[in-house]
Structures are given as structure tokens and as C-alpha cells.
N, C-alpha and C positions, 0 to 999 in steps of 0.2 A: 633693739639689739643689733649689733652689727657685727664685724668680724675684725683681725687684727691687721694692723699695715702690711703691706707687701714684703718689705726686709727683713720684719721677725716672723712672718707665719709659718715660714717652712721650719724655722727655726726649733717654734717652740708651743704649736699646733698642728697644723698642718704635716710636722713631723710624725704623721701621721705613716708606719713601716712595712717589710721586705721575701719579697721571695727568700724563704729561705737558703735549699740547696740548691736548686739548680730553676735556673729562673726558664729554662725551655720546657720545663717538667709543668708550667703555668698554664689555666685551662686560659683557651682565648684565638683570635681570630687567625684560619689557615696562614702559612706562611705568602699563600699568593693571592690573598684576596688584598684588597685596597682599606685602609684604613684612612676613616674620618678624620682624622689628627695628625695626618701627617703632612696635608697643608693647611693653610688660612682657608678659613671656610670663602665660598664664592655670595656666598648669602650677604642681603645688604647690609650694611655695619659689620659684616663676619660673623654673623648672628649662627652658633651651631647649628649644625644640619641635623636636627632631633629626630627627624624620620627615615633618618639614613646611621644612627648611631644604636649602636648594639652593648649590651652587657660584655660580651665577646672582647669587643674591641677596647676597652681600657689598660686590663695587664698590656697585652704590647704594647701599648700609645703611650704607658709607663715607661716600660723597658728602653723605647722606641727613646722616648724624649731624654731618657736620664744619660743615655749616651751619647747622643746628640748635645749635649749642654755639659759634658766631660770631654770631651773633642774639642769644644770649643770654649772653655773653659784652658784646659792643658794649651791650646795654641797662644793664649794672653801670656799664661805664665812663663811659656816655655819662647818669647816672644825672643827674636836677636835685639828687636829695635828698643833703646830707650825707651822708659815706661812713660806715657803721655796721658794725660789726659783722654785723649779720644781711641787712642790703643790701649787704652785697660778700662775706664771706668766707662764711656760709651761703650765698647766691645760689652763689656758684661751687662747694661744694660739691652744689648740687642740678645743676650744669648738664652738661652733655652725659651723660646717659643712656642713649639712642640709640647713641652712638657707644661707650659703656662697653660696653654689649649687645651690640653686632656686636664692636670688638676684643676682648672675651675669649671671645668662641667661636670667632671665626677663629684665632686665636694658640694656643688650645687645639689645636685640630683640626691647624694646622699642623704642629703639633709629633707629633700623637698620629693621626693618620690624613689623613695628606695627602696630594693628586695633583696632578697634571702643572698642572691650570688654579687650582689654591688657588697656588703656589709665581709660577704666572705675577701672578696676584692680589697678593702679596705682593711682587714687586719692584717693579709698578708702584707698589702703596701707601706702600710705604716712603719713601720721601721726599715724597709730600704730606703723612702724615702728621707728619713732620718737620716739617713746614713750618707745619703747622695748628698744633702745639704753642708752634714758637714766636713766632705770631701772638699770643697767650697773652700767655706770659713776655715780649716783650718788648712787648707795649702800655703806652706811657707814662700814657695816663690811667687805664688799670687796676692798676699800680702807684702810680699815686698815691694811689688812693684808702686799696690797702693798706697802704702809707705812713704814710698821715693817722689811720686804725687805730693802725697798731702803735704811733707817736708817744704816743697818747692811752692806752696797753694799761694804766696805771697808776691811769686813773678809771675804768674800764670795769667794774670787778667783776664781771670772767668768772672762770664756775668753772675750774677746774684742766686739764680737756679741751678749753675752749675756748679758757681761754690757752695752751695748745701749740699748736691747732690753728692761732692766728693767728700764733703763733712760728716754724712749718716752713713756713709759707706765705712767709711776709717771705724768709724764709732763704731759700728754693726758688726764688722771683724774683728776689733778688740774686747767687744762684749762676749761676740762666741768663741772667746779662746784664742784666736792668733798667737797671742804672743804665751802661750804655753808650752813647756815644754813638751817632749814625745810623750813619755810615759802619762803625764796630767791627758793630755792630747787622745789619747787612748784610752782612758778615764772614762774622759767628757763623751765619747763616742759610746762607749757601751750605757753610757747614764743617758745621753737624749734618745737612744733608742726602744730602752724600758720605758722611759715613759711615755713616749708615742705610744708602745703595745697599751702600756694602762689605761691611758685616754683614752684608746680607741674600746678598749672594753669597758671602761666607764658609759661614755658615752651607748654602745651598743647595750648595755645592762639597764641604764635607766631608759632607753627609748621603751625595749619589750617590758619591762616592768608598767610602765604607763599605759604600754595598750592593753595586757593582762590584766591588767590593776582598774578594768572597769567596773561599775556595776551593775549588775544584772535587778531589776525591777520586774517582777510577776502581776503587781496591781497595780492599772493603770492608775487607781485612784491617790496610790501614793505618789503621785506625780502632779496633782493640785500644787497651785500655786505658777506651773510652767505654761507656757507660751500653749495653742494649737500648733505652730512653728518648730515649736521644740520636742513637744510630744513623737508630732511625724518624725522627726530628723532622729529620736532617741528609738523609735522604732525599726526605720531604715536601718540604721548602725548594729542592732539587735539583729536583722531582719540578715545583714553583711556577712554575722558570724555564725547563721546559721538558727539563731535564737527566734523561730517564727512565734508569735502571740506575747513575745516580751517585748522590754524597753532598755536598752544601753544607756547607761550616763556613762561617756567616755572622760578619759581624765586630762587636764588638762594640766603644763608644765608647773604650773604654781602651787604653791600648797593649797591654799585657799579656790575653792572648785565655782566657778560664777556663779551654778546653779542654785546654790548654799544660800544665795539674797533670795532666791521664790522659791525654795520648797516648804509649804508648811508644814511638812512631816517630818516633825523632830528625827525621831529614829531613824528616816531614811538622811537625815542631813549627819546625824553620825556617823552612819554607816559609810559615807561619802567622805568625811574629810578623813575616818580612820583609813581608808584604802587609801585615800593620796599620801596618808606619811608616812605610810607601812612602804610605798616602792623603795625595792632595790636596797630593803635593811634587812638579810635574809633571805631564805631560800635560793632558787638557780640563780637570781637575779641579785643575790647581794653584791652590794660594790664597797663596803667597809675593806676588805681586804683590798679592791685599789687604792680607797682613798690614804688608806696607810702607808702603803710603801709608795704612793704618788707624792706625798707629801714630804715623806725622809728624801727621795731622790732628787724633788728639787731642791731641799735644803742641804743636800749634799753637794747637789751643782752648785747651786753659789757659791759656797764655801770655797769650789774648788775656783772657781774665778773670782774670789776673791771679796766677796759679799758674805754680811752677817749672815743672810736668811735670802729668801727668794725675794719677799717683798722687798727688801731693797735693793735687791737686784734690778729688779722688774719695773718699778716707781723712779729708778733713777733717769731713766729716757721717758718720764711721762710729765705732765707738767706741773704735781704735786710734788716729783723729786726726793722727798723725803718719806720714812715711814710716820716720822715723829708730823710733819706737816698733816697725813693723813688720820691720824689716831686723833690732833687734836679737834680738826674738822667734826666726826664724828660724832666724839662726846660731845661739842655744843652745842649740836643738834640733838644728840641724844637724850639730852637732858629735857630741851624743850619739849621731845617729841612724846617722850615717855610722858610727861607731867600731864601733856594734854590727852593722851591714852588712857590714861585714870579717871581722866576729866569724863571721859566719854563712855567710858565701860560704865562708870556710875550712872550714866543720865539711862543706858540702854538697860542697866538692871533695874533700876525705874521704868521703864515701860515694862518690861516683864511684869512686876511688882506688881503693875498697877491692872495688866491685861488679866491677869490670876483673880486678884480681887473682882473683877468684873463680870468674870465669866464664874467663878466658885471654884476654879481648877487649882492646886497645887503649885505654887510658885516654884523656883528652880533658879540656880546660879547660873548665870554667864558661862560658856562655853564657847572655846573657838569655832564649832561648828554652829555655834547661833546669832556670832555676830555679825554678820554681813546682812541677816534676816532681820534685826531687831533693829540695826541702824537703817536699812530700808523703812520699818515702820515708821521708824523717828524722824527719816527724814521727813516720809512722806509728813507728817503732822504736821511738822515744823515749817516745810518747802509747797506743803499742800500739791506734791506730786509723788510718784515714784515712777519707775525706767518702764511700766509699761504704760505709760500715758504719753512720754515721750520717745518709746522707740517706733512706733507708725511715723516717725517726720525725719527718721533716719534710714529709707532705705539705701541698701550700698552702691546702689548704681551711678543714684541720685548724689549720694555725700561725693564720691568719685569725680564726677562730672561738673555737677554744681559748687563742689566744694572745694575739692583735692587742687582737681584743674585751674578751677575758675582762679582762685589765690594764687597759682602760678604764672598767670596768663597777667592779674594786675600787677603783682609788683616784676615779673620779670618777662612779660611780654610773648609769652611762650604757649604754645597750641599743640595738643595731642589728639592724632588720628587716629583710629584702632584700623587696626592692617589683621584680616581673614587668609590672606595668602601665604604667611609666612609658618614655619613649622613650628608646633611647640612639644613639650617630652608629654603632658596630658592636658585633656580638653576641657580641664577647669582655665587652664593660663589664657592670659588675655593679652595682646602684646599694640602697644602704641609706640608709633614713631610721633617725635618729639622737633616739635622744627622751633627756630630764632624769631624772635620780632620781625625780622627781614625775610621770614621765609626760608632760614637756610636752614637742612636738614642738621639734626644737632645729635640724636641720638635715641635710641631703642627702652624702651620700658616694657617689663614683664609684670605681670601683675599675677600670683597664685596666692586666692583668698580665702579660698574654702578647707577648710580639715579633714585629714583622712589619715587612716592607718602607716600609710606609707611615709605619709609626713613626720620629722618632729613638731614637737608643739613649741607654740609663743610665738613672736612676731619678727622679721628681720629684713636685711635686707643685704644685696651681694653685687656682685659683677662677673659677667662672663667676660667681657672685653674693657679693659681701660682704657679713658681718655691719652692718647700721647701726640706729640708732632713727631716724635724722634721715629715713634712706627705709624704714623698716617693715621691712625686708629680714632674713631669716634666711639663713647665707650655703649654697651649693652647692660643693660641695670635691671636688679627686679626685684622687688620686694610680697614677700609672704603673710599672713595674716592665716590666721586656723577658727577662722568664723564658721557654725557650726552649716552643713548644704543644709536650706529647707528643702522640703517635698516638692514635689514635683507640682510648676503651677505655683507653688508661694513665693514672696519676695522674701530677698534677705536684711533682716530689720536689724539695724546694730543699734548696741548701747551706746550711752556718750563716750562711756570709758577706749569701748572698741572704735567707736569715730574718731576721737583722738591718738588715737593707736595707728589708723590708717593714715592720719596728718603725721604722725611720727615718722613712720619706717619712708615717707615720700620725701620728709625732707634729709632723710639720708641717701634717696633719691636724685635730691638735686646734687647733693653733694659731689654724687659721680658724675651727674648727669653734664653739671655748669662749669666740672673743671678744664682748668684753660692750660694745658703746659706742658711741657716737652719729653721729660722723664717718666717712664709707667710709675715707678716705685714712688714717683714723689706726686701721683697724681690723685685728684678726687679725696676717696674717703681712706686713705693710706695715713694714716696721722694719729697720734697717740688713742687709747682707750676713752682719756678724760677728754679728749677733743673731741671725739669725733660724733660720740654724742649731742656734742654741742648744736649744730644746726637743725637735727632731728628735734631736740625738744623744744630749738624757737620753733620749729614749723607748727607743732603744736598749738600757738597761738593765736592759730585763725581757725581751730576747729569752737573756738567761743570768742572769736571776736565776730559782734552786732552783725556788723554788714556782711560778712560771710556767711557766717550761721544763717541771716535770715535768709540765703541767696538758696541755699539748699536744704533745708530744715522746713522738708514738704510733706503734707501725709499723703503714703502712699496710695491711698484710694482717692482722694478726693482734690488734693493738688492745694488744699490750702496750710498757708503756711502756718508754721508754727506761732498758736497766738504771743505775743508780744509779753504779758504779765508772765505765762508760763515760760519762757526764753529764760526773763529774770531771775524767776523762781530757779530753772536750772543752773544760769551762771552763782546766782547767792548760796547754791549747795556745794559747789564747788569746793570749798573751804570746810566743810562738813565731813568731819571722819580723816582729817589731815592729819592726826594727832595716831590714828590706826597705822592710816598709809608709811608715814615718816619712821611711825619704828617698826613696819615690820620688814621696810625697805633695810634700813640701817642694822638691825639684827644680824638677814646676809649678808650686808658690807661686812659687820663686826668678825659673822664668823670666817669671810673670807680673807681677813687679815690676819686671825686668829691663826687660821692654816700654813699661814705663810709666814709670819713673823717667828714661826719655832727652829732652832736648831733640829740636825739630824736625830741628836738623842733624845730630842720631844718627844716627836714622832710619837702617838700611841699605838699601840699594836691594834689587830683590825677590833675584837670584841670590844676597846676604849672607844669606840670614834665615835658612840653616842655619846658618852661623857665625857668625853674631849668638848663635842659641841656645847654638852650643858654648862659644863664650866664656863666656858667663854662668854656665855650669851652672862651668864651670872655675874662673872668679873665685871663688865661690860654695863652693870646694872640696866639692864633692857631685857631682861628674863622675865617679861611677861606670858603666863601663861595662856592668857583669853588672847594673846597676840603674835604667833606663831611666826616664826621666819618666814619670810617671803618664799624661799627653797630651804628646806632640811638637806644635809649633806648629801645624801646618797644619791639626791638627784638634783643638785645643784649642779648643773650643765655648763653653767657661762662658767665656771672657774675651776673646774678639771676637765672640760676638754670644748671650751668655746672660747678664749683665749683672754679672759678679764680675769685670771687670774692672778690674786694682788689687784687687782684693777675694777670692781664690780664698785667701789667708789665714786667710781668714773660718774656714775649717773648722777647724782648730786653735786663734782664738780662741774660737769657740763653746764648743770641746771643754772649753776650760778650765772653763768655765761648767757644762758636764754636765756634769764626773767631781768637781765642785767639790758639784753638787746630788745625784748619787748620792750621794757619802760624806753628804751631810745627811740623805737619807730612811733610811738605814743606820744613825745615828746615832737617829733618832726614830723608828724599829719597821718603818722598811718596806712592803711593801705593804698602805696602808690608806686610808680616805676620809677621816679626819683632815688627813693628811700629803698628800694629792691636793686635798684643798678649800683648805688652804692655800696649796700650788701652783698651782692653778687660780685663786685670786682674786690674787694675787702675781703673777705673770708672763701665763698662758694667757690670764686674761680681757682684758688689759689692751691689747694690743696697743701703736702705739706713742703713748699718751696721756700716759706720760712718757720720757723719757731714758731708754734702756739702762741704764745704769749707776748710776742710783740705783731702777730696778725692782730688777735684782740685788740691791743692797745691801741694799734693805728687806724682800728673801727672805731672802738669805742671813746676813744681820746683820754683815759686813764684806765687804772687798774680794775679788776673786778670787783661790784662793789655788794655784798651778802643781805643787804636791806632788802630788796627787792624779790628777793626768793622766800624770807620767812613771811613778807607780806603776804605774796600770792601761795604758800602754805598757811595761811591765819597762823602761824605761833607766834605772833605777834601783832600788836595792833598798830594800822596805817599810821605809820609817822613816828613811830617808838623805834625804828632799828637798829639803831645807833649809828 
């Protein structure tokens, strides 16, 4: 998962709101003490000064920046000289600084180690921030001047980055209202500020719901089936909240809880998935009542700018464009997906079946709290392994180093030191500086792997500093993973799934890390939803490709590798349980289109928004019960307050994109710097300085082509795609 481009975040997340009456009445750092934020940090790269930054210090660094970038904002619009190019759209790309600096440390932190007074910080701010934005986007003289620009964009003889950059600007200000009237204007201003306040209690509803919403375990023996690894860490976590002689199973963002594949104890495995779908449907923590008026309000925006629904508001800057392009994507995968979900629920009630007879026990139906456990069995049978045979060849130090790296270092030449001198916010983070084939310093990596309370859950990745020439700036990247701490003394063993999850969020990594270009807003991983994806799930393709795999796919006690026949067995299971994965990904697509394709008068009131969902997934025919949404609504994160809203589609158009650019390096040798520097000056460096869709194309020398993705999901057999 990633985060939204730079020109809509503030927009239409990050719109994140406001002191309300009197913003001096703000708890927060003395008037004469020095704040962190109010210059460029001195750290290398600009790397925040974590050990010099306070909770304290945010409201004012807020306050600090919002006027600061109102100053200098009103000095563009209020400009005597002719609107130019470099006196309006340069000016506003140099302006609020200040405020860039404190929001992306706060939003970082929020997300990745935050308490009680950062979360109080963030409801107040969310809606001034709101507000500050679209002081912005809707100042009439400051569109004018853009305007008077864009009008002339044809004498201008801007290069290629410049003429885009004044293209998504025009855009960007006519999406959020420019050219609306006062009264609309004043609309728009009270509707993007509610929903900032929603999102941000959305968001804060389902994090404590998730940490609340753990289970508490009394017999260790109901915990057969789990790691030694896992046992200590579920005790630790137990041990956190005070629960001495118990075991925590902490929850984790997805519906489906990892732990569900090894527990043999039925009842404790129900017990488990009823708590994950019970967050944040009820009690302090219900969020039905956001999700309902979240939902009338963006469909109330659009309208007022001029769109059916939100979704096509939202899709129209993205590179599916249409809702109608997105719904039919869907269903043709949904169709396949479901079909082979039946496929597979039958062969696993089959093994139940057959383990009953075996033992004299009482058979039992399929349960979504049994099938992660029952396709484990099956695989194993079928694969003659399961993930505890091979997670000793995955520890994370190793995948890291051996793996992460190493793949960086072949196709793009590139070496990462880990640096102990430099500060971090806590002493899980791991931070490497990142140098060029040539040895030139290129950029800063943070790495926070482990899970904790303070965290949200799932995996991602952000920037404190972007790539730009226009500010000198090399950018600061870092990506998160919520792998559970072992004890103290043990190693951290990941699954395949979670090793591939680490090759993910890195190569959205590189994303930031490789881009090469002058504009902040147009740099790195700033680029549609469906794009931006894109690189992170080729990166993916070397956490199973041969030569990688075998470079780091070591057991951690003994140093030998992963035998060769078992490798196999893991890459051939690969494909095993695609038929689960595919609809229960596309479910949340479904219901996140669902959400967003209704008028305001849809909208259901909050006690509907279960059966709002059930409808949809029903319509939709992907209303599998043994196959649960990937997120049920209430705590579905990425699309009421992580910005894939309309957008959680993204990940299967990305995919198309990756398995489109595997088969290409497959086709031209593989892993090499050839076929990496080619990639890297094509897509990685590029950021978004042109269009999606013709960067792809002038990679890949034609259109996206869908064969190669149902391949490498099996719903179809090699050479059938059409």
C-alpha cells in the first residue's frame, strides 16, 4: 500500500482538520523555545531530527507553516507582474515548505508510532488543514493567473516536465472547484472539511478497535499448531497489557488473521476471525455512522463539481478513467475468480470429509475461519510442504540483505549501508543510506518492520523528503511491515507471503528512491493509485525468482540453502488458492466501488451499511460466504481514510502492469543492469512527468496486455489467455 500523489492529498486525505476557535488556546511548544520545523533540518539528506522533535511541537509547526504558505501564496496572486510561468507555477511549487516538513513527519509518525496527544493533534488539525488547502484551490486570483499560463502554454516553450507540470496544476485547480461559483465555493469548503473530521475518526475508530479487538488466550495448549516464535511474541504482547500467565493474538488489518492457517483449535480459530469482523461494527468504536454520512458527502461533492458520483470523479485523473472501464475489469475477473473459489472450497471440504472419517470425528462445513487451515493441509499434501518447513530459510535479516538488496544492487547497481549515527523516532527503525553504481550518495531508507500497538497494521510505504532539483533535495523513504517482534534471542522468520510483502513495499522504495526530476509534486511515487502500484508488485518478482531466492533462502541455523526440489514445490504452490485470493481481493474492490458509484440519496443511513455491503457483494455475484472481503467496511482503511478511495482497484490494474513487465525482463535475460537501467530510466526515474500510459508504452512498446496476469494467478491455463 502506498499513499496519494502530492496535488491531491491535501486535497482529499490528508485534508486531514482545524483548531477550532482560537488556534493560540492550542496545547504546544512555548512561544520562545525553537521549533524543529521551522527550518530544513541540518541532518544528511534533511533526514528529521527525531530526537530533538516533540509532540509539543506540531500544532505550532502547523500553525507556523499554514501561514507561512498563505503569505506566500497571496504574494503570487496578488503579484503586479504578468503571470509567468516561473512567478506562479515555480513560486507555488517552492511555497510551503515549513508545512511540507511538519505534515510528512506527523502523518508518518501517525501512522507508524503514534499516542494518545499526536491522534488528539490530528483531529483538531484535520479540518484546518482542510480549510488551508482550499484557501489554495479556490483563490480566484490565483487561478487566474494559472489560467493566463495555461491559455499561453503553446508560446511558452516549456520543456516536457514543465509542460506537465503546468497541465496537473490547471487540472488540480479545476477538479477542486476553481471555476465555481462563491456560494458552490463555500459548499465545497464546509463538505471537504466534514469529511476530513470523518476520516480522521474513521481512521482513529478502526485503529483502537484492532488493538481492543485482541484475543486473550488462558491455555497455552490452545495455541498448538503456532510457532515457539509466536507463542513467546503472543505472550510478550499479553505480558504489554498487563495480562501476566496469558497469550495475545493481536489483530491484524485484514479480515482473515495469519494465525487462522496453524491454529488447530477450531473454537479458538472462530473465536479469532468473529473478533476481526466484529471491529468498529458497534459499540465506542462503531464507524457505520462515519461510513454513512462519509459516503453521502463525497457524493454530494461530486455532484457539486460536476460528477455523477465520487467514483467518477475520482477515476477520472487515474488511468482506468472511467467507472464503466473499472466495473467491467472486475467482473471478468470476478467471474473467473469465483468459479475457481468453488473449485477449491470443494477439494478443502474434501479433506475435512476425509480427515473425519479417518479419525471417527464429526465432519463439519467449511467455515471462513477454517479455510486458511484446511488449504494449508491441502497444500501441504499436494506441495508436500507447508510455511513451517519453509519459514527457517526466510529469516528477515537475511531476505533483506540477501534478497531485498541484492536485486537492487543487480539490476540497478546500487549498495545500501546501515548508518547507527543517524536519529530515528523508535529503536525498531533501521535506516540505510543508499549510494549509485558510481558511488554517489542517492538517498536515505527507513525501514520499521516489527508490530506494535502504536502502529497501524499492514504494510506501506512514505517519504519524509522528495526527490527534486528545483529544492536540491535527495529524497528520505521508508517502508513499514508489522511482522510480529520475536523474543528476545529468536530470529524473525517470515512467511513467503510476508517475504514478498517486503519485496513489495521496497519497490515502492525504489520508486522514491530512483526518481530523477525537478518538480516535488511530479516526483517519485506521486502518480495515480493504479500506477503507482505498479512498480511495487514487479518488485515482487524476485522474491520467486531462482536466482534470487536461492541467494537468500537460507536456514537460519545452519546456513544451508533452501533445497532445490522444495524451492519448486513452493514456487508450483504459488498458484494454489489463487481462486480464494482473487475474489476475496475483488469483493473489496467491489464494495469500494459500490460506495462510491451511489448518489447522495443512496447513501444508507448508518444501521444499513451492513446491508448496504451485503447487497453489493450479492449484486456483484462474489457473495461467497467461506470467502469473506479482504476488509469488511468498518474497517476498511485504504478507502475512507487512506486515499484509494474509488481507487482499491488499483491493485489489479497495477498488476496487470507487473506480470505484463515480468514476462518482458523474462523475455530479455532477466536479471541484469541492462534490463534494470532500462527500467529505471522508463518508468522508476520518471515519476509522474508524463502520463501513465504512454510511460508504460514507451517501456513496454505496446499496450497492457491481461494474458499474463491470469497466467501467473492459474485462472487460466498457459497459453489460453487470449
Amino acid at each position: 500500500m502506498h499513499k496519494l500523489p502530492a496535488l491531491t492529498a491535501f486535497l482529499l486525505t490528508m485534508a486531514a482538520p482545524l483548531w477550532a476557535a482560537d488556534p493560540a488556546s492550542a496545547p504546544g511548544t512555548p512561544p520562545d523555545a525553537p521549533n524543529p520545523f521551522s527550518a530544513p533540518s541540518a541532518l544528511p539528506y534533511a533526514l528529521p531530527p527525531f530526537d530533538t522533535i516533540k509532540d509539543a511541537d506540531f500544532a505550532p509547526a502547523f500553525e507556523a507553516g499554514m501561514a507561512e504558505q498563505r503569505a506566500q501564496v497571496d504574494s503570487i496572486a496578488r503579484s503586479p507582474q504578468p503571470a509567468s510561468f516561473e512567478n506562479t507555477l515555480v513560486a507555488l511549487e517552492r511555497s510551503g515548505r515549513m508545512l511540507d516538513r511538519v505534515s510528512k513527519v506527523f502523518f508518518n509518525l501517525n501512522a507508524s508510532n503514534t499516542d494518545p496527544e499526536i491522534q488528539k493533534i490530528q483531529t483538531l488539525m484535520a479540518p484546518r488543514l482542510a480549510a488551508h488547502q482550499d484557501e489554495i484551490w479556490l483563490n480566484p486570483d490565483l487561478f487566474a493567473r494559472i489560467e493566463a499560463v495555461f491559455q499561453r502554454r503553446g508560446d511558452l516553450a516549456l520543456d516536457p516536465e514543465s509542460a506537465q507540470l503546468l497541465q496537473r496544476y490547471h487540472l488540480t485547480f479545476v477538479r477542486a472547484g476553481a471555476r465555481l461559483a462563491e456560494p458552490e465555493k463555500t459548499r465545497l469548503r464546509q463538505l471537504n472539511q466534514r469529511i476530513a473530521e470523518l476520516a480522521t475518526r474513521f481512521e482513529q475508530n478502526a485503529r483502537k478497535a484492532s488493538n481492543d479487538g485482541g484475543v486473550v488466550v488462558d491455555d497455552k495448549a490452545a495455541l498448538d499448531g503456532l510457532s515457539a516464535e509466536q507463542i513467546g511474541a503472543a505472550e510478550q504482547a499479553a505480558s504489554a497489557r498487563g495480562l501476566e500467565g496469558k497469550w495475545l493474538i493481536a489483530l491484524e488489518n485484514t479480515t482473515i488473521q495469519p494465525v487462522l492457517e496453524q491454529l488447530k483449535s477450531r473454537a479458538l480459530r472462530e473465536r479469532i476471525y468473529r473478533a476481526s469482523i466484529a471491529r468498529a461494527d458497534g459499540g465506542p468504536t462503531d464507524n457505520t455512522p462515519a461510513i454513512a454520512e462519509l459516503v453521502k458527502l463525497r457524493a454530494d461533492r461530486a455532484r457539486l463539481l460536476g460528477y455523477r458520483n465520487h467514483a467518477a470523479y475520482a477515476l477520472e485523473d487515474e488511468g482506468a478513467a472511467t467507472t464503466e472501464a473499472v466495473n467491467k475489469m472486475l467482473a471478468a475477473l470476478a467471474k473467473a475468480a469465483v468459479g475457481q473459489a468453488r473449485g477449491e472450497a470443494a477439494e478443502l471440504q474434501a479433506t475435512i470429509d476425509a480427515q473425519a472419517r479417518a479419525t471417527g470425528a464429526p465432519t463439519f462445513k467449511l467455515q471462513p475461519w477454517d479455510w486458511a487451515y484446511y488449504a494449508q493441509i491441502t497444500r501441504k499434501a499436494r506441495f508436500e510442504f507447508d510455511e513451517a518447513d519453509v519459514k527457517p530459510y526466510f529469516e528477515m535479516d537475511r531476505v533483506l540483505h540477501d534478497g531485498v538488496f541484492f536485486a537492487a544492487h543487480e539490476l540497478y547497481g546500487l549498495t545500501l549501508k546501515e548508518r547507527a549515527d543517524l536519529p530515528r523516532y523508535h529503536p525498531d527503525v533501521r535506516i540505510f543510506e543508499v549510494f549509485d553504481a558510481d558511488g554517489t550518495p542517492l538517498a536515505l531508507l527507513l525501514a520499521d518492520l516489527y508490530a506494535r500497538e502504536s502502529k497501524k497494521g499492514g504494510a506501506w510505504m512514505d517519504v519524509f523528503v522528495d526527490q527534486s532539483r528545483l529544492q536540491d533535495s535527495k529524497p528520505v523513504v521508508i517502508i513499514n511491515l508489522n511482522v510480529p517482534k520475536p523474543s528476545e534471542g529468536l530470529p524473525a522468520l517470515l512467511t513467503f507471503d510476508e517475504t514478498t510483502t517486503l519485496f513489495h513495499e521496497f519497490g515502492h522504495a525504489l520508486h522514491g528512491m530512483l526518481s530523477s526530476v525537478t518538480y516535488p509534486s511530479l516526483a517519485g511515487t506521486n502518480t495515480p493509485p493504479d500506477f503507482v502500484e505498479y512498480p511495487s508488485q514487479f518488485n515482487e518478482m524476485w522474491a520467486r525468482e531462482p536466482i534470487v531466492l536461492a541467494h537468500f533462502a537460507r536456514h537460519y541455523q545452519t546456513g544451508q540453502p533452501l533445497p532445490r526440489a522444495l524451492m519448486d514445490r513452493v514456487l508450483a504452490a504459488q498458484k494454489f488458492g489463487q481462486g480464494y485470493a482473487t475474489t476475496e481481493y475483488l469483493a473489496a474492490a467491489v464494495l469500494d466501488q459500490s460506495w462510491h458509484q451511489i448518489g447522495p440519496d443512496q447513501a444508507p443511513p448508518a444501521p444499513k451499511v451492513m446491508a448496504f455491503e451485503k447487497a453489493a457483494l450479492q449484486r456483484a455475484q462474489i457473495d461467497l460466504p467461506m470467502v469473506p472481503p479482504r476488509y469488511h467496511s468498518p474497517y476498511f482503511m485504504h478507502i475512507f481514510n487512506g486515499g484509494y478511495d474509488a481507487g482499491y482497484y488499483a491493485y489489479t490494474w497495477s498488476e496487470v502492469l507487473a506480470r505484463d513487465t515480468e514476462q518482458w525482463f523474462h523475455q530479455h535475460g532477466g536479471l541484469n543492469r541492462a534490463n534494470g537501467d532500462f527500467y529505471r530510466a522508463k518508468i522508476l526515474s520518471r515519476g509522474r512527468t508524463e502520463e501513465p500510459e504512454p510511460l508504460f508504452e514507451k517501456f513496454y512498446g505496446q499496450p497492457p496486455q491481461i494474458g499474463p496476469l491470469l497466467e501467473h494467478r492459474g485462472l487460466v491455463a498457459p497459453g489460453k489467455s487470449g
